[in-house]
C-alpha positions in Angstrom: -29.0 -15.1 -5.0 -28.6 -18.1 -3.2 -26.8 -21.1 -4.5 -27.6 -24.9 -4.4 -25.2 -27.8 -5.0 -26.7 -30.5 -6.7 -25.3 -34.0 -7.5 -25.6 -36.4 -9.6 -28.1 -33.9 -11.5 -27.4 -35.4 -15.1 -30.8 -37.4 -15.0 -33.4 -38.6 -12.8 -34.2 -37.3 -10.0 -31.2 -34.9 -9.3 -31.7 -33.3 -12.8 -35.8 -33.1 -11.6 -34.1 -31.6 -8.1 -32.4 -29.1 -10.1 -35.0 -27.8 -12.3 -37.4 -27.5 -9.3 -34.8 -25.5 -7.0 -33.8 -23.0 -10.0 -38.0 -22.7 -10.2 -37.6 -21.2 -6.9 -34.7 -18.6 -7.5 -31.7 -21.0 -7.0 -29.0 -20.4 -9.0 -27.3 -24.0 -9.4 -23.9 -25.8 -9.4 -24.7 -29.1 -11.2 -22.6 -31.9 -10.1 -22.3 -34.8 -13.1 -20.3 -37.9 -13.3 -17.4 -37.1 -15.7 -17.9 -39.0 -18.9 -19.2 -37.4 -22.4 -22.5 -39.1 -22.0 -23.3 -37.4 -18.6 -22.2 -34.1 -19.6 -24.5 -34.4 -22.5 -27.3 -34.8 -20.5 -26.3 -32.2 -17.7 -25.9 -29.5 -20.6 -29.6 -29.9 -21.2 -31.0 -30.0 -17.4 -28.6 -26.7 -17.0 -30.8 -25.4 -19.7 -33.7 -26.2 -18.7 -33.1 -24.7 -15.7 -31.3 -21.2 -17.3 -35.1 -20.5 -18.7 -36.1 -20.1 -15.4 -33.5 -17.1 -15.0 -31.0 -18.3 -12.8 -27.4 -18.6 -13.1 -26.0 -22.9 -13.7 -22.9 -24.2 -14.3 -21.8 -27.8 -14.9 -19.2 -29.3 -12.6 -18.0 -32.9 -13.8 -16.6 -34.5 -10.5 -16.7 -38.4 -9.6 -17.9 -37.7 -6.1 -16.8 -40.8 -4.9 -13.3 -39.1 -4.8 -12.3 -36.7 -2.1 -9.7 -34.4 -3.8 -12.4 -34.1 -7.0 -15.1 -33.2 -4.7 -12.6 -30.8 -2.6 -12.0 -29.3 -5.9 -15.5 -28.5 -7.1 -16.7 -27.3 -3.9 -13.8 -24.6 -4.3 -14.4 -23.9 -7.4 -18.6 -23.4 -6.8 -17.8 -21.3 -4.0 -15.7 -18.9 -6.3 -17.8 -18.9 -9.2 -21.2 -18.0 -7.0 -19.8 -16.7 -3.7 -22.2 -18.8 -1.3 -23.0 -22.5 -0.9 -26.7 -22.4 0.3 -27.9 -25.5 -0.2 -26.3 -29.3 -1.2 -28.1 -32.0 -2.3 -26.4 -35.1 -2.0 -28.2 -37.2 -4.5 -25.6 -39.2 -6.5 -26.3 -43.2 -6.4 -25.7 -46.1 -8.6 -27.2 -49.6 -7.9 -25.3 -52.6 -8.6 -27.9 -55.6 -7.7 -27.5 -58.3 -7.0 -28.3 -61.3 -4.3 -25.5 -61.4 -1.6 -24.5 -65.1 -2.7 -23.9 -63.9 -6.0 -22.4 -60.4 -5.1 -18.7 -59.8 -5.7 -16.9 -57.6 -3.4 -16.1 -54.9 -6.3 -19.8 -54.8 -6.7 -20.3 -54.0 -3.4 -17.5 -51.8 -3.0 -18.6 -49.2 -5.9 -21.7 -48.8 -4.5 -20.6 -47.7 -1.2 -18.1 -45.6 -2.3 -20.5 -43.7 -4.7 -23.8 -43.6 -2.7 -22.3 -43.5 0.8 -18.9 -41.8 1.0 -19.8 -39.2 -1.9 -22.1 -38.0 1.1 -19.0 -37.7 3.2 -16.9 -36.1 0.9 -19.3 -33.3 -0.2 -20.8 -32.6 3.4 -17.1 -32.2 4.6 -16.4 -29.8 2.3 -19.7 -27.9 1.9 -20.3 -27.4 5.6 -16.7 -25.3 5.5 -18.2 -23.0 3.7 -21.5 -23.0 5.2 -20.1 -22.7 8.6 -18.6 -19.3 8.0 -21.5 -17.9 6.4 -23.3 -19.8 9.3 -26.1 -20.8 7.7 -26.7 -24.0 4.9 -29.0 -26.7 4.0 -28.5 -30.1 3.5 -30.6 -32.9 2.0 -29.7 -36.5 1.6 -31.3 -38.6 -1.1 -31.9 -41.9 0.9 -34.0 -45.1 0.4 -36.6 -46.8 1.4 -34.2 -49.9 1.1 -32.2 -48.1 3.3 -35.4 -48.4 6.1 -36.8 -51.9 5.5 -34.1 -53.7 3.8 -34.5 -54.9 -0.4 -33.5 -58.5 -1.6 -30.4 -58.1 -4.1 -30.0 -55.3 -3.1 -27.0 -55.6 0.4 -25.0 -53.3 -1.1 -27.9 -50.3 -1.9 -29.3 -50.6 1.2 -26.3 -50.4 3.2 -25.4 -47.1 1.9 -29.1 -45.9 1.9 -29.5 -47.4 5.8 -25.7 -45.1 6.3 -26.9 -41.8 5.4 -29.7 -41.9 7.6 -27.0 -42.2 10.5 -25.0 -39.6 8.6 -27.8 -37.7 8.0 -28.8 -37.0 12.1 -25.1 -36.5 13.0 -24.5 -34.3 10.8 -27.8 -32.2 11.8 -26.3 -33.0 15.4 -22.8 -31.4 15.1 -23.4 -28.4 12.9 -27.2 -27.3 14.4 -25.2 -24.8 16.2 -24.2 -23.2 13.1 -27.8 -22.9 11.5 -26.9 -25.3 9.4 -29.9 -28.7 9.0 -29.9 -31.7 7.6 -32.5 -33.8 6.6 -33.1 -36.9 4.2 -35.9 -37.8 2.1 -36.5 -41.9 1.3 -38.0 -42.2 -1.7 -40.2 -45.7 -2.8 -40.5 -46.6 -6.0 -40.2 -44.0 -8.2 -40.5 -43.0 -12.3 -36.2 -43.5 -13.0 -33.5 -45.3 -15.2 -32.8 -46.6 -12.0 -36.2 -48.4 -11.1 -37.0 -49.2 -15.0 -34.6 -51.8 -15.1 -36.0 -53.7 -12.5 -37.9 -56.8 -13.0 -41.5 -56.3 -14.0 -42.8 -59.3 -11.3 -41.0 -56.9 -8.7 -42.4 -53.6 -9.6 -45.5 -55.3 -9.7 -44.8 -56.8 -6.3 -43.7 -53.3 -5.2 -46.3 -51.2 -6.6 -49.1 -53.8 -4.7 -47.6 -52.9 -1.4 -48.2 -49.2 -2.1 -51.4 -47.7 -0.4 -51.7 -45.0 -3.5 -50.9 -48.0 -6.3 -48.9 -46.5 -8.4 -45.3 -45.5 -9.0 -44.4 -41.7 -7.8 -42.7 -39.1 -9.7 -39.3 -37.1 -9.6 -40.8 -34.1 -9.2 -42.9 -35.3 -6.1 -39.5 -36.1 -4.7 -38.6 -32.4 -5.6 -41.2 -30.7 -4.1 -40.1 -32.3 -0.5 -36.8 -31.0 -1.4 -37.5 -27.7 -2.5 -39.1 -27.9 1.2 -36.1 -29.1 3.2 -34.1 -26.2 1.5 -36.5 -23.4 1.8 -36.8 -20.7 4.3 -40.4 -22.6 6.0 -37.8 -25.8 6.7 -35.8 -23.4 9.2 -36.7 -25.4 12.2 -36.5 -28.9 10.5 -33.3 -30.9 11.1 -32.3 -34.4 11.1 -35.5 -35.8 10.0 -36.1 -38.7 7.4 -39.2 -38.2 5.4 -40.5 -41.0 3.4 -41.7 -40.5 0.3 -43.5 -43.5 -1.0 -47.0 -43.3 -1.2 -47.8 -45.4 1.8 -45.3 -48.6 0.9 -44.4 -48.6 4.8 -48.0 -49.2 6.2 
């Protein structure tokens, strides 16, 4: 059975990720920030995706921090055996407009949304390159492609793991191991509902199919990237957005 690492998996789209990968036979390490709130959540996306028959286990980790992520990747690889697939999909927003913007608000969002990615590639591709095969998908942005007022900070991490994203496809393609991204618009979250309602309006008029999109559309491009039919697909960037960019 293979195995899929899945972070920030509490809500959202990660837990929507999750259920959608054990739909297709994954079992599934489920990566959630380590506070009692979090874990309650995670506890119900790990069942909701046990009815599916797969193996999941909850892994609370800040993967912002090297040694914690170090440490769950160890202990994932002993409780399943293989690391088949990770999904880097933790992210926080802190907005704000840059003259207003304090450098801790800055700073915690590129630590969480941009070095998490470093921290759980590094130690994910270990494993993967001795079994010499893995898959890899980063949960970028569209902010990350066209910029977002108040939103520096977000879009600087989003706009880094595209770059991360191609290297890393880059240095480990050797060791049939790919890496791709997926930049989701504006989509159904906690995250987007606390935006204004003049700018999801303003948003949602600049999308071709007028309407917001949904987790588990972000899923299914996932479920892609990971699956067996992805095998030639590496360092690519797939927008998700429902025509926002045209």
């Amino acid at each position: 059975m293979a195995t899929a690492i899945i972070t920030g998996a509490s809500q959202g789209i990660g837990a929507c990720i999750a259920r959608r990968l054990a739909k297709d036979g994954f079992d599934i390490a489920l990566n959630h920030y380590p506070s009692d709130g979090d874990k309650e959540k995670a506890l119900a996306v790990a069942e909701e995706c046990r009815a599916f028959g797969v193996r999941v286990e909850c892994y609370a980790a800040d993967v912002s921090k090297f040694d914690q992520c170090e440490t769950m990747v160890k202990q994932v690889k002993a409780d399943f055996g293989t690391i088949d697939a990770l999904v880097n999909n933790a992210g926080i927003t802190k907005d704000k407009l840059l003259a207003r913007m304090s450098e801790e608000e800055y700073d915690v969002v590129i630590a969480v949304n941009q070095k998490s990615v470093y921290n759980m590639t590094k130690h994910a591709c270990a494993v993967m390159m001795r079994q010499k095969h893995g898959r890899i998908v980063n949960v970028s942005s569209v902010a990350g492609l066209y910029g977002n007022p108040g939103q520096m900070n977000h879009s600087a991490t989003k706009a880094a793991i595209i770059g991360m994203t191609k290297t890393t496809a880059k240095e480990f393609g050797s060791r049939n191991i790919t890496c791709n991204a997926v930049a989701p618009g504006l989509i159904h979250t906690p995250m987007t509902d606390v935006l204004s309602d003049e700018l999801k309006a303003k948003m949602i008029d600049a999308v071709a199919l007028k309407r917001y999109g949904e987790p588990e559309e972000i899923a299914s491009v996932v479920s892609f990237l990971v699956s067996d039919d992805a095998s030639y697909v590496t360092g690519q960037v797939i927008e998700i957005s429902g025509g926002l960019s045209m």
